[in-house]
VMD Tcl script that draws the C-alpha trace (Angstrom):
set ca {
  {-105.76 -72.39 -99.34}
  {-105.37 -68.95 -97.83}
  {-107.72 -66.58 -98.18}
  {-107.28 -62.70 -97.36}
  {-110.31 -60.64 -95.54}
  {-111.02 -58.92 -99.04}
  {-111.22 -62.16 -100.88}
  {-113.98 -63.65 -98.40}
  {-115.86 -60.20 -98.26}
  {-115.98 -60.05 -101.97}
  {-117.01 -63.85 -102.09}
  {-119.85 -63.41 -99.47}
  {-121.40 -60.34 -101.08}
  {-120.14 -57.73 -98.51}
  {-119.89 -54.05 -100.46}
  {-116.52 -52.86 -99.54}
  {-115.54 -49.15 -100.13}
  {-112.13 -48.42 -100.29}
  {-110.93 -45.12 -98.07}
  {-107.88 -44.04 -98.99}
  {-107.09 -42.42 -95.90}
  {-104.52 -39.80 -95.27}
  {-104.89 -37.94 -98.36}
  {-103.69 -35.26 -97.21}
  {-100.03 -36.28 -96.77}
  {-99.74 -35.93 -100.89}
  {-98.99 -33.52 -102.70}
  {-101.92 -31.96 -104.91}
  {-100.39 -33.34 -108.16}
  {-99.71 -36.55 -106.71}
  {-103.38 -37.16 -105.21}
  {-104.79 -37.43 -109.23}
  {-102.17 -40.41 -109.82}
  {-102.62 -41.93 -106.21}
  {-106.63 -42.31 -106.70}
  {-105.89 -43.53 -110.54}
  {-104.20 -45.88 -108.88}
  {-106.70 -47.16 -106.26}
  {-109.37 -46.74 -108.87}
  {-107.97 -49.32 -111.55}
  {-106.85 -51.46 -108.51}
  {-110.10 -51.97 -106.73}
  {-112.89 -49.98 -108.81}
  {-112.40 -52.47 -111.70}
  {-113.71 -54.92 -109.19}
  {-116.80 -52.61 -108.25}
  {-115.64 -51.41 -105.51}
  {-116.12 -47.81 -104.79}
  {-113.19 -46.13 -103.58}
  {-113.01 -42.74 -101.86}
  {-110.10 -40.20 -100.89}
  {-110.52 -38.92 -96.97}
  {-108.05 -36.83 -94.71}
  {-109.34 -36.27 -91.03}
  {-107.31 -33.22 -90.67}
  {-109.22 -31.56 -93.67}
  {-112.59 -33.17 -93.53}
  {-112.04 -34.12 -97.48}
  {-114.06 -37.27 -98.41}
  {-116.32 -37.22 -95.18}
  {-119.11 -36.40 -96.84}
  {-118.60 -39.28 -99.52}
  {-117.86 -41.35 -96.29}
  {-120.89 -40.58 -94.95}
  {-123.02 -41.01 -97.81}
  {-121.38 -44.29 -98.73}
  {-121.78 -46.07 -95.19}
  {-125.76 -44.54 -95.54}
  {-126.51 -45.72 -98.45}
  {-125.05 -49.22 -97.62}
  {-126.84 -49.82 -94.86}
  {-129.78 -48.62 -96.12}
  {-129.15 -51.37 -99.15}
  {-128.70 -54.39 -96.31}
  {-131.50 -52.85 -94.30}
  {-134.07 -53.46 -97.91}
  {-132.44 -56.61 -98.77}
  {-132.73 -58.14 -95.24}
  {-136.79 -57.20 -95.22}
  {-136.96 -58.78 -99.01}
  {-135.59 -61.74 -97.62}
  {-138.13 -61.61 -94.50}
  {-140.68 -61.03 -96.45}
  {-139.78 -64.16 -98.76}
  {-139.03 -62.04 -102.08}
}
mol new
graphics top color blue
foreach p $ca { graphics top sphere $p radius 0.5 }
foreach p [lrange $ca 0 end-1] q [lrange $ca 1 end] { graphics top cylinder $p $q radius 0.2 }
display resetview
């Protein structure tokens, strides 16, 4: 059986966000469709997904909060589990 790196992350718990990098190559109507996309592709599976360029900054804030308040989720869970909880 062959199993892809997003199959075992999603299998061993691991939150994966999506970053649908160079967002910034689309055109402003096609960015709505593009994310609509992404969204029904990996957001039905509860994964949040989030639209970043580099060259405009867009999404780096949503970046940024999203790698935060990951770690900060595995940083609680980790002392629960030290703690015996």
């Amino acid at each position: 059986m062959i199993i892809t790196r997003h199959q075992y992350l999603e299998e061993t718990g691991v939150t994966v966000v999506v970053v649908a990098t160079k967002i910034d190559k689309l055109r402003p109507s096609e960015v709505e469709s593009a994310m609509d996309r992404m969204q029904t592709a990996y957001g039905a599976r509860g994964h949040q997904v989030i639209p970043f360029s580099a060259l405009t900054g867009h999404g780096k804030k949503d970046l940024w909060r999203a790698i935060r308040d990951n770690l900060l989720t595995a940083e609680e869970e980790e002392e629960e589990a030290e703690d015996g909880y």
